[in-house]
C-alpha positions as CSV (number, residue, x, y, z in Angstrom):
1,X,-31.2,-21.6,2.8
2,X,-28.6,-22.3,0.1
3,X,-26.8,-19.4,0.2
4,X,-23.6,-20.5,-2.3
5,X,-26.0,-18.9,-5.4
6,X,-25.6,-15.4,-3.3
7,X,-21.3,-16.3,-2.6
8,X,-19.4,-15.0,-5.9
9,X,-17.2,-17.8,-7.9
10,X,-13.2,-17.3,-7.5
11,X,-11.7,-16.2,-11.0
12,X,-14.8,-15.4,-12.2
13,X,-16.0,-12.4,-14.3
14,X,-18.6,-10.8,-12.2
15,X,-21.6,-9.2,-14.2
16,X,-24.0,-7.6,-11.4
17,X,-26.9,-7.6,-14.5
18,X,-26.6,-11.8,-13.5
19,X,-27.5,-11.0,-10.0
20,X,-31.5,-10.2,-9.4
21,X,-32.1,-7.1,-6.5
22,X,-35.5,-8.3,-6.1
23,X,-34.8,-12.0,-5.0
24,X,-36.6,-13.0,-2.2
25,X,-35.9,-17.0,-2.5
26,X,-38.5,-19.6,-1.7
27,X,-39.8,-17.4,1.0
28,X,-43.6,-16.7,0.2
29,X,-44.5,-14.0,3.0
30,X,-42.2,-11.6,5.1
31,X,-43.0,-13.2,7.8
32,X,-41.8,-16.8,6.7
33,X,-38.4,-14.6,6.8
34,X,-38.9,-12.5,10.2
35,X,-39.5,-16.2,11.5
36,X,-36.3,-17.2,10.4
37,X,-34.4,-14.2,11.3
38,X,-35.3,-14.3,14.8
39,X,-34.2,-17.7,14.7
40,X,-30.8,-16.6,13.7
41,X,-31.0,-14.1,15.6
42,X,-31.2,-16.6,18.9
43,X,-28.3,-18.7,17.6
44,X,-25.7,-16.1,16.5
45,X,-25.9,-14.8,20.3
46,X,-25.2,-18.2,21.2
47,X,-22.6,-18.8,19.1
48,X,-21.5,-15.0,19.6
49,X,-21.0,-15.9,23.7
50,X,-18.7,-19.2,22.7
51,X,-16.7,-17.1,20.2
52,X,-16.3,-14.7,23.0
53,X,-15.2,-17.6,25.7
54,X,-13.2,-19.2,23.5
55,X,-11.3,-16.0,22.1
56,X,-9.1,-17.8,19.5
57,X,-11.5,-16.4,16.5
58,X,-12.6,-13.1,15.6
59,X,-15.3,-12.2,12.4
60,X,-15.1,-9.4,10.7
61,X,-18.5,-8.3,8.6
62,X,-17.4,-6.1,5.9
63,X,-20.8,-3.9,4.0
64,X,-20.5,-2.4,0.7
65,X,-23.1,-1.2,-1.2
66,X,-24.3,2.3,-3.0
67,X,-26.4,4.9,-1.0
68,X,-29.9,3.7,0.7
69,X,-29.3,0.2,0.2
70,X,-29.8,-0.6,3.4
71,X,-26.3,-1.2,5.5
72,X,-27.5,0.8,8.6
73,X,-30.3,-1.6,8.5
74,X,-29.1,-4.6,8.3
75,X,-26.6,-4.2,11.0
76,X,-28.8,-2.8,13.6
77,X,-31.2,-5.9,12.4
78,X,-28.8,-8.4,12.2
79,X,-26.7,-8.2,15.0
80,X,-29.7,-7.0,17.4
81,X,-29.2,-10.1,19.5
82,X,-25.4,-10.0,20.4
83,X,-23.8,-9.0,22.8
84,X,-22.5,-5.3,23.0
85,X,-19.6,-6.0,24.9
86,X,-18.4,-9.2,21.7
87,X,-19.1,-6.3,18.9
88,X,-17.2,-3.6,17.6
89,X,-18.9,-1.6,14.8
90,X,-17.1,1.3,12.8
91,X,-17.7,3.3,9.8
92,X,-15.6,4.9,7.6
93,X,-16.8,8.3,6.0
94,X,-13.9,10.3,4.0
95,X,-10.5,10.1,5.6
96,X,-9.0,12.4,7.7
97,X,-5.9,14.7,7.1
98,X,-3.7,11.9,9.6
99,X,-5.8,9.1,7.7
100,X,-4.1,10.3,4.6
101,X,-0.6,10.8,6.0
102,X,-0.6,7.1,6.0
103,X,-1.3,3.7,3.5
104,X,-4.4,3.3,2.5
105,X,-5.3,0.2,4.8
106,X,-4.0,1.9,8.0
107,X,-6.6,2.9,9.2
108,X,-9.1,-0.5,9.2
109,X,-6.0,-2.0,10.3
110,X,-6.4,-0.5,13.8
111,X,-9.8,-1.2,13.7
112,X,-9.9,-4.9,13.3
113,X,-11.9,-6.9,15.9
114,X,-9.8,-8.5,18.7
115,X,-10.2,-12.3,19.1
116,X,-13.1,-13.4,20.6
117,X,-15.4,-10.4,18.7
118,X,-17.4,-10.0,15.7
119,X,-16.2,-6.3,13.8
120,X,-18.4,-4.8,11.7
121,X,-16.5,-2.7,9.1
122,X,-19.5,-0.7,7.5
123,X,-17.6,0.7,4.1
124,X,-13.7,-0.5,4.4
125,X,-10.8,-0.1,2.4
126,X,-12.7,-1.2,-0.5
127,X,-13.9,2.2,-0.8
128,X,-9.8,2.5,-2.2
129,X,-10.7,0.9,-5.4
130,X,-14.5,2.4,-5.5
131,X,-15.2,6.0,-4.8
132,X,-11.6,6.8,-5.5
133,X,-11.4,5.2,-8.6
134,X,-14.4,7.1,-9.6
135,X,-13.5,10.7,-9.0
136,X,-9.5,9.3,-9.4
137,X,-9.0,13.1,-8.5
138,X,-8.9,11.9,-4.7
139,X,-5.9,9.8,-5.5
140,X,-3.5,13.2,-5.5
141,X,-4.9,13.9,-1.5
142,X,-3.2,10.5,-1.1
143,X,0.0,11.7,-1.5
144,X,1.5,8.7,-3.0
145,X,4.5,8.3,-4.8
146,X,4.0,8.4,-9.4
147,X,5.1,5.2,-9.7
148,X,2.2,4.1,-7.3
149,X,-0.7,5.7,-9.2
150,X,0.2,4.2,-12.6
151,X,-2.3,2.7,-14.9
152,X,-2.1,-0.6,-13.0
153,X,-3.2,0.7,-10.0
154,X,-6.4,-1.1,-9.4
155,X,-4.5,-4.5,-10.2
156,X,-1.6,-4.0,-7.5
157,X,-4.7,-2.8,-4.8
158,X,-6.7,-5.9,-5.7
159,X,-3.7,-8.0,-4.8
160,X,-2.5,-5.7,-1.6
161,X,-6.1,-6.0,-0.6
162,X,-6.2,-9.9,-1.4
163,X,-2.4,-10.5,0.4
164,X,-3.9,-8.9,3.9
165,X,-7.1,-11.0,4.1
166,X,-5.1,-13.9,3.9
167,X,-3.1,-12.6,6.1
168,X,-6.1,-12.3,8.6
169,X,-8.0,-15.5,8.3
170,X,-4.1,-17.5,8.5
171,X,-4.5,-15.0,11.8
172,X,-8.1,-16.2,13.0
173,X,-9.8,-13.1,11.7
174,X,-12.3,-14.6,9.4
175,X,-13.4,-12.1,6.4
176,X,-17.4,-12.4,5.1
177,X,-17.7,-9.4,2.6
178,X,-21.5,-8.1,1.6
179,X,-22.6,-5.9,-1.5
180,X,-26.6,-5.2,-0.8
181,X,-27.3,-5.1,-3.9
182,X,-30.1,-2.0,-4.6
183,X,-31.6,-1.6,-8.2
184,X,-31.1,2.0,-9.3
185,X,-34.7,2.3,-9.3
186,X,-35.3,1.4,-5.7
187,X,-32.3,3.7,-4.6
188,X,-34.4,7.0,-6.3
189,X,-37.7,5.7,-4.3
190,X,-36.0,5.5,-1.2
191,X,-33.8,8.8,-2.0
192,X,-38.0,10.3,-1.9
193,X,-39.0,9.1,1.1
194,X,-36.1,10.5,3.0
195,X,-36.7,13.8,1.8
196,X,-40.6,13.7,1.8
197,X,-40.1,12.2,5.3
198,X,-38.8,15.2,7.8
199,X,-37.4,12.5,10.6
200,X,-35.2,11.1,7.5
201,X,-34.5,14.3,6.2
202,X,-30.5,14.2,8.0
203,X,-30.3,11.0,5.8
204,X,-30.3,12.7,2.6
205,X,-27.2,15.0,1.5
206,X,-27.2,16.7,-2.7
207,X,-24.1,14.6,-2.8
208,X,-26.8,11.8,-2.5
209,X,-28.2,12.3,-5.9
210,X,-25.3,13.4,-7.5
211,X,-23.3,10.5,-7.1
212,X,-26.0,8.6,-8.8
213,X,-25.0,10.2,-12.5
214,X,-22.1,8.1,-11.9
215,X,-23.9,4.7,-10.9
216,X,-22.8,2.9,-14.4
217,X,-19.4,3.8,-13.3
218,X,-20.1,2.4,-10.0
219,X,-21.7,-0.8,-11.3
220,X,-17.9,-1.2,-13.6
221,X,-16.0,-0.8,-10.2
222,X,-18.3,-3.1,-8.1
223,X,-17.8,-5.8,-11.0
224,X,-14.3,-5.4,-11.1
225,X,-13.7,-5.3,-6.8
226,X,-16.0,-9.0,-7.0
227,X,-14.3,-10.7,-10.0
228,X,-10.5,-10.0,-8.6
229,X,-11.4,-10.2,-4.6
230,X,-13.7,-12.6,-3.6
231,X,-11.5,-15.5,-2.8
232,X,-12.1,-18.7,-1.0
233,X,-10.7,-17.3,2.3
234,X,-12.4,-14.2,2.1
235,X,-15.8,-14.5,-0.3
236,X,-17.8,-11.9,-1.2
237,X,-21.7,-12.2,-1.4
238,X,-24.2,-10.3,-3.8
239,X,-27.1,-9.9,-1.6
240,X,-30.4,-8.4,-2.8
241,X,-31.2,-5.7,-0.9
242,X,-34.2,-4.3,-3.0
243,X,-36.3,-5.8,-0.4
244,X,-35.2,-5.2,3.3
245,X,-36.5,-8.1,4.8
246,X,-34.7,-10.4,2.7
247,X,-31.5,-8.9,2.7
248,X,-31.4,-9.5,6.3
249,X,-32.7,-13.4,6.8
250,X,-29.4,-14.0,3.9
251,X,-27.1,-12.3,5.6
252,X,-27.9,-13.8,9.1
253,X,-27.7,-17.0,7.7
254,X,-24.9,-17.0,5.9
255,X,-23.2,-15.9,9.3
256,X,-24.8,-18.1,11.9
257,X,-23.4,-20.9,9.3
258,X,-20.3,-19.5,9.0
259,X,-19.8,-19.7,13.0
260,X,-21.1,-23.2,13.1
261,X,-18.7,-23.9,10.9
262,X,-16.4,-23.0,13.2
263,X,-17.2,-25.8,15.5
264,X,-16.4,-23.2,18.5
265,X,-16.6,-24.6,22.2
266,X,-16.1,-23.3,25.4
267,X,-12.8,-23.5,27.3
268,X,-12.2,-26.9,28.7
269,X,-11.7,-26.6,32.6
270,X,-8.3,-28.4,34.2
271,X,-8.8,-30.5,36.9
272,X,-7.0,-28.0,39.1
273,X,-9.5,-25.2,38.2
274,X,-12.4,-27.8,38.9
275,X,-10.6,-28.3,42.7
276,X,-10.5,-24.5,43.0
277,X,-14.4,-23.8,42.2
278,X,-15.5,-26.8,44.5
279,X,-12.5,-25.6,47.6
280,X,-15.0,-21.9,46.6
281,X,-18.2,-23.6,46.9
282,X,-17.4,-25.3,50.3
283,X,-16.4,-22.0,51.4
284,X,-19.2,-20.3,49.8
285,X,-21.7,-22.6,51.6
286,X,-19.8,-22.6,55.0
287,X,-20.8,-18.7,55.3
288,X,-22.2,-17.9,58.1
């Protein structure tokens, strides 16, 4: 799968209108792509237990994307083959009264993968210069100083935000940022089933369908976080997510290549070591 026509373009305007939600690629069934995914499925988990050996690298798997587009989905999906004990997964709803009482990227920070795991950061600190630049009102709970909320607000986050994924992948944390990208449309149908549908009915909150009035809003922010973030060392990808099946085989892909890229291998073994495993098997065999 070429996956580059999903990655966004460094210092490039980002119009989401450019980016189809109903893509599903050369792929002429589902199950052409459930073939697939369970082939990436197999090879993440062995690239997942190398990454783990090895324990120089970390990944960290950042989701965006508005309400019922399918982030739940796609990591439960995605990473169904890895191991539990290489995967950290966290999700960040509102922040907390001690959230607030500090910067705005404290607390991800604490909840970055060590080396050797994949994190999964399902919503991050771009929800900084999303929901809160939507209803700006949530910028006074911050409690931040005036000269930090001026009009070039968004401009100094972009860069604060760009600075610290550097700042990461220079520190083996690689950064692979997806937007599923749901039509508007697809998002009401889906908004129906959870309430029509009683075992989905904890899915659904008012707040739900009230944030949609501000979706064009949305769409402005989503455009603006993409054409001043994705960078080479930390890309984001527009994935269409207006067909579930599909969102997950390009997302899977796009990380099993990204860890091959890595060209991970296990620890090498000193000569010492090898003398202490074959003085244990001597003495493992000698056992009465």
């Amino acid at each position: 799968m070429n996956h580059k026509k999903f990655r966004v373009p460094t210092h490039t305007k980002v119009s989401l209108a450019d980016y189809d939600s109903n893509d599903t690629g050369s792929y002429k069934s589902r199950d052409d792509a459930e073939d697939k995914l369970v082939q990436d499925i197999q090879q993440m988990a062995k690239q997942q237990d190398i990454l783990y050996a090895q324990n120089t690298y970390a990944v960290l798997l950042i989701f965006q994307a508005m309400d019922a587009a399918g982030k739940d989905g796609s990591i439960k999906h995605v990473l169904s083959g890895v191991n539990p004990q290489g995967c950290q997964v966290f999700t960040f709803k509102a922040p907390s009264a001690e959230d607030l009482d500090h910067d705005y990227l404290w607390r991800t920070m604490k909840s970055l993968p060590e080396r050797g795991n994949i994190g999964v950061f399902n919503r991050s600190y771009y929800e900084e210069a999303l929901i809160v630049r939507v209803h700006r009102e949530m910028l006074d709970r911050e409690q931040l100083p005036p000269e930090a909320k001026g009009k070039d607000i968004w401009e100094k986050r972009f860069e604060e935000i760009n600075n610290f994924e550097k700042y990461l992948v220079r520190n083996g944390i690689l950064v692979l940022k997806f937007f599923l990208n749901v039509s508007k449309e697809e998002q009401k149908k889906r908004f129906l089933e959870r309430i029509d549908n009683p075992d989905k009915n904890w899915k659904f909150s008012l707040n739900d369908a009230k944030e949609r009035r501000s979706w064009d809003k949305y769409m402005k922010a989503f455009e603006d976080v993409f054409s001043n973030t994705s960078t080479k060392w930390a890309p984001w990808y527009i994935v269409p997510a207006d067909n579930k099946w599909f969102t997950h085989v390009v997302i899977s892909d796009i990380i099993v290549k990204t860890l091959q890229s890595l060209n991970l291998r296990y620890p090498e073994v000193t000569e010492e070591h090898k003398r202490e495993l074959q003085e244990a098997k001597e003495a493992l065999l000698g056992e009465k």
